[in-house]
C-alpha positions in Angstrom: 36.4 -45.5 -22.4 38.0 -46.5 -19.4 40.1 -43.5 -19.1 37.4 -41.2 -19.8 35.1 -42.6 -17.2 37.7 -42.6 -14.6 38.7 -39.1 -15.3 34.9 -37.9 -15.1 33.9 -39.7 -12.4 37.3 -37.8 -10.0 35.7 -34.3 -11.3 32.3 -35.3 -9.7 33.3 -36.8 -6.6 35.7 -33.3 -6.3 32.8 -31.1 -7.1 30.4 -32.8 -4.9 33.4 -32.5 -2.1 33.4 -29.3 -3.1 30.0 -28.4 -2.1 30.2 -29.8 1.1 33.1 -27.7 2.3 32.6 -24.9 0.8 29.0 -24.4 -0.2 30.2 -23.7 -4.1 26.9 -23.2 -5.7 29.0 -23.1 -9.4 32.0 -24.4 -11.3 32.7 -23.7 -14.6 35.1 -24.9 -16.7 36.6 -22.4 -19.6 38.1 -23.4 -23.1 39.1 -26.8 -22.4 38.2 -30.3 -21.8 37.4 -31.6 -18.1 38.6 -35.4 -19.7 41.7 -34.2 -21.6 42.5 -31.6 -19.0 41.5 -33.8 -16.0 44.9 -33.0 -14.0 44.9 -29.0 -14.3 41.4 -28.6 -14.0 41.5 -30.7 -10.3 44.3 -28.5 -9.4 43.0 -25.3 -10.5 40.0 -26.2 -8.3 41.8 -26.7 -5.7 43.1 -23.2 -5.9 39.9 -21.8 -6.3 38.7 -24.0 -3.6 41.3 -22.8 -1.3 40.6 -18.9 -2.3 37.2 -19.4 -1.6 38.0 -21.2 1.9 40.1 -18.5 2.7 37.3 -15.5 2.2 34.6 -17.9 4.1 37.6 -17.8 7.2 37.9 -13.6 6.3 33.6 -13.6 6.7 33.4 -15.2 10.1 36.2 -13.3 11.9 35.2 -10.0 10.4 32.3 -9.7 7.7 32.5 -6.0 7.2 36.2 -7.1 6.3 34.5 -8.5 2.6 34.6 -5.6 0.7 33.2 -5.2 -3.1 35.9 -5.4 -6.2 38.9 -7.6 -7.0 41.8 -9.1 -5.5 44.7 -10.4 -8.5 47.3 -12.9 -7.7 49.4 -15.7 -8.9 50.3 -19.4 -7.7 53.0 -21.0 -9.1 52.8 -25.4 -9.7 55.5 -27.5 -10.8 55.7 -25.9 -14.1 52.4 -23.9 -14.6 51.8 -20.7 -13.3 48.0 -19.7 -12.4 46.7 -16.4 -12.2 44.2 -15.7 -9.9 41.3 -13.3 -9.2 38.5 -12.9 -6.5 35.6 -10.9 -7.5 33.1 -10.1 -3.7 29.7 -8.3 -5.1 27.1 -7.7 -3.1 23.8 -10.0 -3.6 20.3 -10.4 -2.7 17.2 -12.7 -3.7 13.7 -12.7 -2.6 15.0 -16.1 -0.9 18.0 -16.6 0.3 19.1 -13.0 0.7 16.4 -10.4 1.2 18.9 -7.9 2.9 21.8 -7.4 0.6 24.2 -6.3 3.3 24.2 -9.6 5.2 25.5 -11.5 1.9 28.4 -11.5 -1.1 28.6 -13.4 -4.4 32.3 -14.4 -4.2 33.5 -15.8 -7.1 37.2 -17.8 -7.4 38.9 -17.4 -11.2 41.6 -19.2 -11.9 43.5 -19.3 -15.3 46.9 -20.9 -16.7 48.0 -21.9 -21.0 47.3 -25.1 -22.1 50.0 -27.2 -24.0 49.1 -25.2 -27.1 49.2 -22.5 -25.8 45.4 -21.5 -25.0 44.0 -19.9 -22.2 42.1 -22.1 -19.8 40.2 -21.2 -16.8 38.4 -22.3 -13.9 35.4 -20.4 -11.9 34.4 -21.5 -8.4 31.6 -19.0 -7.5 29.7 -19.6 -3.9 27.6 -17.2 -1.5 28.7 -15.9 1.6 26.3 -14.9 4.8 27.5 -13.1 7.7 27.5 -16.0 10.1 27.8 -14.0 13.3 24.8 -11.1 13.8 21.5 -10.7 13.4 20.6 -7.9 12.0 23.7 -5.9 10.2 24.4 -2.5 10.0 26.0 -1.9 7.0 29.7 -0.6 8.0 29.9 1.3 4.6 28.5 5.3 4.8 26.4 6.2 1.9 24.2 9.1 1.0 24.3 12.5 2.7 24.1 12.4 6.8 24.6 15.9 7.0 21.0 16.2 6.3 19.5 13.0 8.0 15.5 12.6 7.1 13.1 11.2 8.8 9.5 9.2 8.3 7.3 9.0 11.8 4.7 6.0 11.8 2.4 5.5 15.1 1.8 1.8 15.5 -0.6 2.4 18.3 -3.0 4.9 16.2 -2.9 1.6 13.1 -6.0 0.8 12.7 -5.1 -2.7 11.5 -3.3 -3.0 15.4 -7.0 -2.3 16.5 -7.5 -0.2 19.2 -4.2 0.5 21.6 -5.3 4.2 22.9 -3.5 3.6 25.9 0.2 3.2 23.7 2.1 0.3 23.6 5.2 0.7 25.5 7.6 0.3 22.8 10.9 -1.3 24.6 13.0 -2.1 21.8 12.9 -2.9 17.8 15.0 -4.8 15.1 15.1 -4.9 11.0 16.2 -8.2 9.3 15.4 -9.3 5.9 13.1 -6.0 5.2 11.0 -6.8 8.6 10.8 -5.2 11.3 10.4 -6.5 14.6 9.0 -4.6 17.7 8.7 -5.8 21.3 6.3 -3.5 24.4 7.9 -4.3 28.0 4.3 -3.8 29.2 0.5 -4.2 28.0 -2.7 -4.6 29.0 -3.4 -8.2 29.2 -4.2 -9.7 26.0 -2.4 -7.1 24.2 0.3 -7.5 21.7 3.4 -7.5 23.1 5.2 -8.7 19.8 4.8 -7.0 16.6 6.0 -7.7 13.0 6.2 -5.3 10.3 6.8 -5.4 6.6 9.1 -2.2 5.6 8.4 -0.7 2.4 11.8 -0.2 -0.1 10.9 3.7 0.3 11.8 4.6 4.1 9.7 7.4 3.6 6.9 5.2 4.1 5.0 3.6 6.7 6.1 -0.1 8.0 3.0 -2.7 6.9 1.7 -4.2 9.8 1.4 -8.4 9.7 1.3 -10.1 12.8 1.1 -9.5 16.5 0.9 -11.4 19.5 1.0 -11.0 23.5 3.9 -13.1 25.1 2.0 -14.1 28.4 -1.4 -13.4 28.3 -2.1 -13.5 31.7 -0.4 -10.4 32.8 1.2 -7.2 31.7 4.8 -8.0 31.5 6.0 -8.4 28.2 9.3 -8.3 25.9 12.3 -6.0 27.1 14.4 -6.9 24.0 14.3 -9.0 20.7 17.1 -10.3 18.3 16.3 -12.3 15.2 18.2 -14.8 13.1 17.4 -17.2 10.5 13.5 -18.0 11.1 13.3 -17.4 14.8 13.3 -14.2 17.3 14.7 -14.6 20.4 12.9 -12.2 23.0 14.2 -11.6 26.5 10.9 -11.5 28.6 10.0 -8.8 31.1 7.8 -11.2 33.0 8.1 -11.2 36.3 8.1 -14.6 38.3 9.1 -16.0 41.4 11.5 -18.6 39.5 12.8 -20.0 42.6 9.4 -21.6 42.9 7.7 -21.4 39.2 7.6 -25.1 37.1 8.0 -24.7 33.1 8.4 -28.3 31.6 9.6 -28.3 28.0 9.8 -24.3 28.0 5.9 -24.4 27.7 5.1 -22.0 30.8 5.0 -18.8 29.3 5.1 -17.1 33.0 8.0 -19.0 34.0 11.5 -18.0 32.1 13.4 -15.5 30.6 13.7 -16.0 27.5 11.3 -16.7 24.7 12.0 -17.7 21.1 9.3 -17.2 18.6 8.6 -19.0 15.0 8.2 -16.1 12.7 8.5 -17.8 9.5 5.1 -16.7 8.8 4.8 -13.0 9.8 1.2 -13.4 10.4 1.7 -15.2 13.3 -1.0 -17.8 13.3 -2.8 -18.8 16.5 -2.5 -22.9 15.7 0.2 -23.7 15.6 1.5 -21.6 18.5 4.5 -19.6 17.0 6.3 -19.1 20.7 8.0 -22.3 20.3 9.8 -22.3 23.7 10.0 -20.1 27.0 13.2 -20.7 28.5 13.7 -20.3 32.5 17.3 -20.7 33.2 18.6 -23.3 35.8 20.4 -21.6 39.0 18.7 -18.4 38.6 15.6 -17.8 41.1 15.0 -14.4 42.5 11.3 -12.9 42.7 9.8 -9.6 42.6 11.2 -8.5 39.2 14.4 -9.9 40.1 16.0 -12.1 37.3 13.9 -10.9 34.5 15.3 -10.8 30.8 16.7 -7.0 29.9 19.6 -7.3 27.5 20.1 -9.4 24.6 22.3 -10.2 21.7 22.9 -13.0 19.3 26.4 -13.9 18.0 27.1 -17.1 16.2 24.2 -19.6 17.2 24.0 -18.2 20.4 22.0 -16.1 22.2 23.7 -13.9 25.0 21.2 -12.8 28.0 21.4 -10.3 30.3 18.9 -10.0 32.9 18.2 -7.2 36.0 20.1 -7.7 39.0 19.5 -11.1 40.8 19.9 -10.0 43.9 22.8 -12.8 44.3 20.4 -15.3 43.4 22.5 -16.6 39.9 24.5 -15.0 37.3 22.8 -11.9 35.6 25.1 -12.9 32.0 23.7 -16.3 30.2 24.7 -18.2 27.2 22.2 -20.1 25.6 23.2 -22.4 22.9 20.7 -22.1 19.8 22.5 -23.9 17.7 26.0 -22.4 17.5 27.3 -26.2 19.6 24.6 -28.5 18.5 21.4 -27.2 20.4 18.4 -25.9 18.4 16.0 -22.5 18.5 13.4 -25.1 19.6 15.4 -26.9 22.5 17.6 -24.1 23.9 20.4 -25.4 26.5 22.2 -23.3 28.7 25.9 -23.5 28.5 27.4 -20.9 31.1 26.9 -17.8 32.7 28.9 -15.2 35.2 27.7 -13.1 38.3 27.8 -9.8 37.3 26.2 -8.2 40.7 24.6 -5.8 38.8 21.5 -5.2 35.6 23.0 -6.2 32.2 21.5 -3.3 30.0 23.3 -3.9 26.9 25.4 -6.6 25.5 28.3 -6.4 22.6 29.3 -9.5 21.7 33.0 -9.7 19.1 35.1 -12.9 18.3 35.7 -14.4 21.7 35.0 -11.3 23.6 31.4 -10.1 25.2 31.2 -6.6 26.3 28.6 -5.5 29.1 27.3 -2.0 29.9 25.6 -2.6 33.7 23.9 -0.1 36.1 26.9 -0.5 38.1 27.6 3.1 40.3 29.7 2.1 42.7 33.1 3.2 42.9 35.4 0.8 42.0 33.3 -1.2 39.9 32.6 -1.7 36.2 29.6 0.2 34.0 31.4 -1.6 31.4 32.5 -5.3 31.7 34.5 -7.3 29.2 34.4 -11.3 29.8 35.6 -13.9 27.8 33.7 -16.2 26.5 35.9 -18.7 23.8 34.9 -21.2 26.8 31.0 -21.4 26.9 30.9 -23.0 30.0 33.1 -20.5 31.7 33.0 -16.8 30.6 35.6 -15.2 32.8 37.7 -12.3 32.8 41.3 -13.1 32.0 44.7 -13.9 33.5 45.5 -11.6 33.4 42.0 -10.7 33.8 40.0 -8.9 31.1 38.4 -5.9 33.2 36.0 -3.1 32.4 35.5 0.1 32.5 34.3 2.6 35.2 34.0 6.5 34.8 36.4 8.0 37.6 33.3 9.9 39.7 31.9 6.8 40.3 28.0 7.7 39.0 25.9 7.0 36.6 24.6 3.6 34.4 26.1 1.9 32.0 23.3 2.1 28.8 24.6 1.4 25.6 27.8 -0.7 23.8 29.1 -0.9 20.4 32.0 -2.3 19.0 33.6 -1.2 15.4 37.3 -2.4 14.2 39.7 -1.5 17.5 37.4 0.9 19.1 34.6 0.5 21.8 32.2 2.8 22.1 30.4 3.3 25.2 27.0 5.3 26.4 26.1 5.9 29.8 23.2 7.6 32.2 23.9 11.5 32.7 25.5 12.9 35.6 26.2 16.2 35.8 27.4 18.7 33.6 31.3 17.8 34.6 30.5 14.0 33.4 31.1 12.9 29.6 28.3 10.1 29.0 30.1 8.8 25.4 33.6 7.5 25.5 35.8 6.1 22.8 38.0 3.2 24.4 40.7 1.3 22.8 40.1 -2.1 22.2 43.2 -3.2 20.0 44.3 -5.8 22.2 41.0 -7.0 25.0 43.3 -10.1 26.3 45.9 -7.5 27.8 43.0 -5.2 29.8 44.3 -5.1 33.4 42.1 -5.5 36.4 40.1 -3.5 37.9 42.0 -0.6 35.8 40.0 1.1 32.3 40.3 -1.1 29.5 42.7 1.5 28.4 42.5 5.1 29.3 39.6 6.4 26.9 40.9 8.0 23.6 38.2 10.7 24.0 35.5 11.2 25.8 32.2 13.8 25.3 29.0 15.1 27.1 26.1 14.8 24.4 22.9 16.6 25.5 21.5 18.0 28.3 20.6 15.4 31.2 20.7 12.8 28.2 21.4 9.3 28.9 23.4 7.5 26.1 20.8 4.8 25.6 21.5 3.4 22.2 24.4 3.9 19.8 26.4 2.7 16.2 29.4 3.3 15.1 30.1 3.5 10.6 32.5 4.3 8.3 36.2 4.4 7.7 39.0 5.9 10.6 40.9 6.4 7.4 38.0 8.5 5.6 35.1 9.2 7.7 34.0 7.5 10.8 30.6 8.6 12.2 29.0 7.5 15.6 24.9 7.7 15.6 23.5 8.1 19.3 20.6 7.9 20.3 19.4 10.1 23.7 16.5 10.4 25.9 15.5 13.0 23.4 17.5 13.3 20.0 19.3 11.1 17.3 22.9 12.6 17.4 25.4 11.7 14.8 29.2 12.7 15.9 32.6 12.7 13.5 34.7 10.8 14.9 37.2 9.6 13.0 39.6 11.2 14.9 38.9 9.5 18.5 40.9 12.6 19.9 38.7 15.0 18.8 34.8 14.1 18.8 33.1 16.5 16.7 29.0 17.1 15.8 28.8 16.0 12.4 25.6 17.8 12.2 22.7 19.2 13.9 21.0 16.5 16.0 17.4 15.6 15.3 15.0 16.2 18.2 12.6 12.9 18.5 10.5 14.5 21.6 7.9 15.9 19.7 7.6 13.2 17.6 5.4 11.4 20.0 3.1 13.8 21.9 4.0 17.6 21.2 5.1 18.9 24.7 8.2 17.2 25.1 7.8 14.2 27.4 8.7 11.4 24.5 12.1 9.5 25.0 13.7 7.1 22.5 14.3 3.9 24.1 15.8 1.8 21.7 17.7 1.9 18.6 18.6 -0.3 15.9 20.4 0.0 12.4 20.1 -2.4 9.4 21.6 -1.8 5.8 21.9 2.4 5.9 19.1 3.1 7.9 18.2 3.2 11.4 14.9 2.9 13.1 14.3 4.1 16.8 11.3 3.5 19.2 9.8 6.2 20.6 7.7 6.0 23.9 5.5 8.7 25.8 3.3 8.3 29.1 0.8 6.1 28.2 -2.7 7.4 27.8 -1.7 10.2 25.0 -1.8 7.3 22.1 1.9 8.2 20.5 4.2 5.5 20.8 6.0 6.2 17.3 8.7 4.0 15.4 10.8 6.8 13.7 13.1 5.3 10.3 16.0 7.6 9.9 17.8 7.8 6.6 20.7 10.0 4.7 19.2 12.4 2.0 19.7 10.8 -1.3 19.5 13.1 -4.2 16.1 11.7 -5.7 15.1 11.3 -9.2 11.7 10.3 -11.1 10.8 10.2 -14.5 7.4 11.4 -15.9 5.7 10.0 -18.7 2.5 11.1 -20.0 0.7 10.2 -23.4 0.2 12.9 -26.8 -3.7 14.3 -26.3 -6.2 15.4 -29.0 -8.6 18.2 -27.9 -11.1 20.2 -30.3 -11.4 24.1 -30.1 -14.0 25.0 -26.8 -13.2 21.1 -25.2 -11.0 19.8 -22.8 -9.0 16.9 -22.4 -7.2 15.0 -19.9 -3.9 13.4 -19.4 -2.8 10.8 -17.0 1.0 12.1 -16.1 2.8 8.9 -14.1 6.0 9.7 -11.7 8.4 6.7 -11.6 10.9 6.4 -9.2 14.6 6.0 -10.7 16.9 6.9 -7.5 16.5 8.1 -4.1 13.3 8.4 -2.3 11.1 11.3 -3.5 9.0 13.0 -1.2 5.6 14.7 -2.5 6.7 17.5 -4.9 4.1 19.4 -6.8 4.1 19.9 -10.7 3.9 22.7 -12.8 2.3 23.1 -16.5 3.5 25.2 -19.3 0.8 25.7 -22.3 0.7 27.1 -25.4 -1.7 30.5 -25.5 -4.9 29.4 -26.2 -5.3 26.8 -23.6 -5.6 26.6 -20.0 -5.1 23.9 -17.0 -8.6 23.6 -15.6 -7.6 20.7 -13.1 -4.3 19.0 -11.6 -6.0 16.0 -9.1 -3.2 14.3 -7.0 -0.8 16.5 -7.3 1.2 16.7 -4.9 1.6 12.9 -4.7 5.1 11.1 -3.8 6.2 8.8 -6.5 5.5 5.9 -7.8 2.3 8.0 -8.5 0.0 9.0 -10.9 -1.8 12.3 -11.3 -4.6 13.7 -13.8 -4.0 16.8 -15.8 -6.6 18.4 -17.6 -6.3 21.3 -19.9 -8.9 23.5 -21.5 -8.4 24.6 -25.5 -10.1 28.1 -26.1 -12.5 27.5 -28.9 -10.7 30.1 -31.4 -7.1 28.5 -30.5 -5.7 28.1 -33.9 -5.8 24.4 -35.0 -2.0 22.6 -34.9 0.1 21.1 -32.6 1.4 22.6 -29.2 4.5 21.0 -26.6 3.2 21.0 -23.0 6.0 20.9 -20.8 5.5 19.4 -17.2 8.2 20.3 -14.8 9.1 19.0 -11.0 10.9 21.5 -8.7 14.1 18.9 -8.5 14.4 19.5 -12.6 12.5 16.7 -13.6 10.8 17.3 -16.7 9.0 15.7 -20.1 7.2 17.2 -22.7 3.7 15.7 -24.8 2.1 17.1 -27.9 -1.1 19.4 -27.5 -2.5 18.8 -31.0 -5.8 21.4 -31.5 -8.0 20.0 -34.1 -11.2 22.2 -35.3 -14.4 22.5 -33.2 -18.4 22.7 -34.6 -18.6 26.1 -36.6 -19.9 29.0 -34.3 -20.3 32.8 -35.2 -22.4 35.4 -33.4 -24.2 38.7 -35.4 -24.5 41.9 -33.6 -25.1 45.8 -35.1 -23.4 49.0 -34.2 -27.1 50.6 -34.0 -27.5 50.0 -30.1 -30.7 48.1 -31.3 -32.6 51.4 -33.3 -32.3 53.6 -36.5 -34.0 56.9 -38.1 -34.6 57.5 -41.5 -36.2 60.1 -43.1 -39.2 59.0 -45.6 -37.9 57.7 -49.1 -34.4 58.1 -47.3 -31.7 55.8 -46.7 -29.4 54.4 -43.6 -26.7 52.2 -42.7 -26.3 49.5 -40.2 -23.2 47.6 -39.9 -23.7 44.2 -39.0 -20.6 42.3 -36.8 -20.1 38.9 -37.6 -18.0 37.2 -35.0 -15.9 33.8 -35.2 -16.9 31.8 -32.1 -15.7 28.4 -32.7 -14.5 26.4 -35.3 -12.9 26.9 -39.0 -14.3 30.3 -40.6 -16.9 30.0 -43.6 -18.9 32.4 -45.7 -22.0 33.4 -44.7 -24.6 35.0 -46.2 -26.7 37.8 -44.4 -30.7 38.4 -44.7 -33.0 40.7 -43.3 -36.8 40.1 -42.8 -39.2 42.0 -40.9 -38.7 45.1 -43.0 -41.6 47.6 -43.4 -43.6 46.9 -47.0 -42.4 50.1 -49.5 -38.7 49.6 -47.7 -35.6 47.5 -49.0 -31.8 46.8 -47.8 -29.0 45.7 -49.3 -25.2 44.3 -47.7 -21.9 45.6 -49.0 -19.9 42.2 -48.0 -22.0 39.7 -48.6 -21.5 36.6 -48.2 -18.5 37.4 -45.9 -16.5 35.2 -43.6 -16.8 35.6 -39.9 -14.8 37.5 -38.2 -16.0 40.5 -40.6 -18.7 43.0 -41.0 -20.8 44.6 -43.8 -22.8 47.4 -44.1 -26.3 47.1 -44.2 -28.0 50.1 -46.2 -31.7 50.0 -45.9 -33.7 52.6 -48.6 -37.5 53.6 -46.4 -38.6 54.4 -50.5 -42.6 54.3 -50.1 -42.9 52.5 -47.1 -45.6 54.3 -44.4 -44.3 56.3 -41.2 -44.0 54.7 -38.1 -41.6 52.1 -36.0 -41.2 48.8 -36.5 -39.4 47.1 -34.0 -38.6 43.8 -35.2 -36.2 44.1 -38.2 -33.7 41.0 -37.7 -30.8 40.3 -40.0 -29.9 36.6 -40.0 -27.0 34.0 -41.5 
């Protein structure tokens, strides 16, 4: 008993260590027993343990590193030898993991023989999170971007917004966890200046509106950029103060700071308690008159990096803000370093210990692309040798836009001229050795996108080794360029124009793009006044399929009857196709309602049976134009017996006295199963008599009615009727 207990007890206290290390949410043991086996069992843990360990390290220096399928090896112990395998799968709960390219089920097997021979086995299985960005853009490429699609949705025409005529200024937007997040750099007082949407599974849909609120309701300033992590956003504020003189104790001025981090746990965004749960005005910086303001932002590894507009020498224009990342909190931010740019920050990159800056910096001789290092909080500096920047060698233009994928940096700047490229490719293989004021390296290609197009947001996805696509967005189109060979920047395909998208003539701009998962979403803005600010979700065309399903009907002869025909999505994203019907002859589609409709749908079909349509049972095929098809059973059953009686007389006959004529009387099927009927005739002069040659006879048929005047008086008598 003593043995046993010991032995159990070691295996608890190593799986609870376990946990704590490693976040193992299961081990298993396989074929043997944990008191028996005690010794190989803690030391095939420990290998799994250590396997585990080792992917968590591969997560946080390079998540897009932890790709799906299964690593074999072997460790060899003494005299046991244990195989090993690591299994990465993508996951995602309605908890933990809503977005399932921000986490991996990683699981650690590890097996070895027992002393008889048997196969034992261990399996350490544990989630992994991408511990460094916000929202991730999945670095895999899938479905068809040669023929990008495209869903428009016009927050400012919502009715559940209420009414925002005048637009909203849309400055910038960001999905995470199937929300999406949307900030206005100006309002009218009182209006929202942050927004939070549900998005639908189906991009082809519009976003679900849940929350809203205005940042500072005093003014019109409001949010120039938002990131999001865990259960907070973190929005750098357009507000403009004079923070050399403003007070904000406990980040509870709202006027007074530039940056704002907002509670968004519930999307709703409740009045009570207030979700903005801190405005932060950063200590050093002062400068008034839209100086200092928040412009760039980006989070990386608990912290939030801030840029702000040009200071005017009055403190650094690049912040770190610990949320967390070195023992701060969302809710009591502190400031842990910053660095003097000189210029605006407009967009920040931020990789291992390396943030990358694109700046409004034309000036010859300077950078519109800084690269600091920040391993030291307190002290991001450029190297020693110094890590540089960037600057285009005609000394014009903005730096707009910064993204960094594997050893490449890709950088977007303001038009020039025609001479000017505005995208570069730079290498970015080794940032410690950049020299000083010299290009981080001379660019590997370069490119002018558009016409008097500024660069002003960009991603870069894919493989150099397959296919490796850069996605730009410009004043006026989504652009997508192959460039897997950085020497040779090629269009990929045609770009989308977004002008139009907001008011028609050609005066909307895209100001701000983000990507999550596969697909992208991009604010639109137009003047205000025209109603048309427009969030536009751009996706890859995925070959779509539905199923339809549709119950067997029973319809008598001269009825109708209806069928409910449902379209359920199986793959892609169906758009609103319209259905055709195939009938038997004899029947007819009186009505189709909803159709078109966009699955998951259901439409009405109604179908008419001719009331001499022989009785059985028909197939009804119902076909979509992508090949979709299913079939249900028409069955016809008998309707109430119908015939008509006519005569081939055009309504009048002569006969001679004591003669005789003929009349043939028409009896017609109308509805129903046939039966004999038998023909009279009244009204018939006395002296005169008749007499049928088919009678009783079955409708359809006729018979021939011979009528004998014999002694009946002259004259006309008009109302001779022959009935059945």
């Amino acid at each position: 008993m003593n043995r046993a207990f010991s032995t159990i007890e070691i295996m608890i206290a190593m799986v609870i260590a376990l946990m704590v290390m490693s976040g193992v949410l299961v081990v298993s043991f396989g074929n043997q027993s944990t008191i028996l086996n005690g010794q190989t069992n803690a030391e095939a843990v420990t290998i799994g343990q250590q396997l585990l360990e080792q992917t968590q390290a591969n997560a946080k220096s390079n998540f897009s590193s932890l790709t799906n399928g299964n690593t074999s090896g072997s460790v060899a112990s003494g005299p046991l030898s244990y195989s090993t395998k690591v299994t990465i799968a993508s996951y995602t709960d309605p908890v933990t993991c809503i977005d399932s390219t921000l986490c991996k089920m990683v699981s650690a097997f590890v097996y070895w023989l027992g002393d008889h021979g048997q196969q034992l086995s261990v399996t350490l299985t544990t989630l992994v999170t991408n511990p460094s960005a916000a929202a991730q853009c999945s670095p895999t490429l899938t479905g068809d971007w040669t023929q990008p699609k495209h869903h428009e949705y016009v927050p400012s025409a919502d009715p559940a917004l209420g009414n925002n005529s005048n637009g909203l200024g849309l400055a910038d937007v960001e999905a995470y966890h199937q929300r999406l997040y949307a900030v206005a750099s100006t309002s009218p007082n009182t209006a929202y200046t942050f927004l939070i949407f549900d998005l639908p599974s189906n991009p082809a849909q519009d976003p679900i509106y849940r929350g809203g609120l205005d940042n500072a309701p005093t003014t019109i300033d409001g949010l120039n950029a938002i990131t999001v992590s865990g259960n907070y956003a973190y929005a750098a504020s357009a507000h403009s103060a004079n923070f050399g003189t403003c007070v904000n104790v406990s980040g509870t001025n709202k006027s007074c700071g530039q940056l704002q981090v907002i509670d968004v746990s519930d999307p709703t965004l409740p009045a009570i308690p207030d979700p903005i749960k801190y405005t932060y005005k950063l200590p050093g910086v002062t400068g008034s008159s839209g100086q200092s303001i928040g412009k760039s932002i980006f989070y990386y590894k608990g912290y939030i990096y801030l840029g702000l507009v040009n200071t005017g020498g009055h403190g650094p224009e690049f912040n770190i803000i610990d949320v967390g990342g070195g023992g701060a909190s969302p809710t009591a931010p502190v400031w842990r370093g910053g660095y003097s740019v000189g210029r605006t920050v407009n967009a920040i990159y931020v990789k291992d210990d390396y943030a990358y800056l694109a700046t409004d910096d034309n000036v010859s001789g300077n950078k519109q692309l800084l690269v600091l290092n920040v391993n030291d909080k307190a002290n991001p500096h450029l190297n020693t040798p110094p890590v540089g920047g960037f600057f285009t060698v005609s000394g014009v233009g903005y730096g707009f836009a910064v993204n960094v994928f594997d050893n490449k940096v890709y950088f977007g700047r303001s038009y020039s001229n025609a001479s000017i490229p505005n995208f570069y490719i730079l290498d970015d293989s080794n940032p410690a050795s950049y020299p000083n004021p010299l290009p981080l390296a001379d660019p590997q290609s370069s490119k002018i996108v558009g016409t008097a197009d500024s660069v002003d947001g960009l991603a870069t996805r894919g493989s150099s080794s397959s296919l490796l696509l850069s996605f730009l967005l410009t004043n006026k189109e989504f652009q997508i360029w192959n460039v897997t060979n950085p020497g040779s920047i090629t269009s990929y395909t045609s770009a989308l124009s977004l002008a139009g998208f907001t008011n028609g003539n050609g005066t909307g701009s895209g100001t701000a793009l983000n990507c999550s998962g596969n697909y992208f979403y991009v604010a639109l803005t137009s003047p205000q006044g025209n109603h048309k600010d427009v969030i536009s979700t751009i996706y890859p065309y995925v070959p779509s399929s539905y199923f339809l399903s549709g119950a067997d009907i029973t319809v008598a002869q001269g009825s109708s009857g209806s069928n409910t025909i449902t379209r359920s999505i199986t793959s892609g994203f169906p758009s609103a196709e319209t259905l055709t019907v195939a009938v038997p002859g004899g029947a007819s589609v009186t009505s189709f309602t909803n159709n078109p409709c966009t699955p998951n749908c259901n439409s009405v079909l109604t179908i008419g049976v001719n009331s001499l349509m022989t009785p059985g049972t028909y197939p009804v095929t119902v076909s979509g134009p992508s090949g979709t098809t299913m079939t249900f059973n028409l069955t016809v059953i008998p309707g109430p017996f119908d015939y008509s009686l006519a005569d081939d007389t055009g309504g009048s006959i002569t006969i001679k006295q004591s003669k005789t004529g003929t009349v043939v009387v028409s009896s017609t099927l109308l509805a129903g199963v046939t039966k004999p009927v038998t023909l009279n005739v009244a009204g018939l002069p006395a002296g005169a008599s008749a007499t049928f040659s088919n009678n009783p006879c079955g409708p359809t048929c006729s018979s021939t009615m011979t009528i004998n005047t014999g002694t009946a008086a002259k004259g006309t008598y008009p109302n001779i009727t022959v009935t059945g």
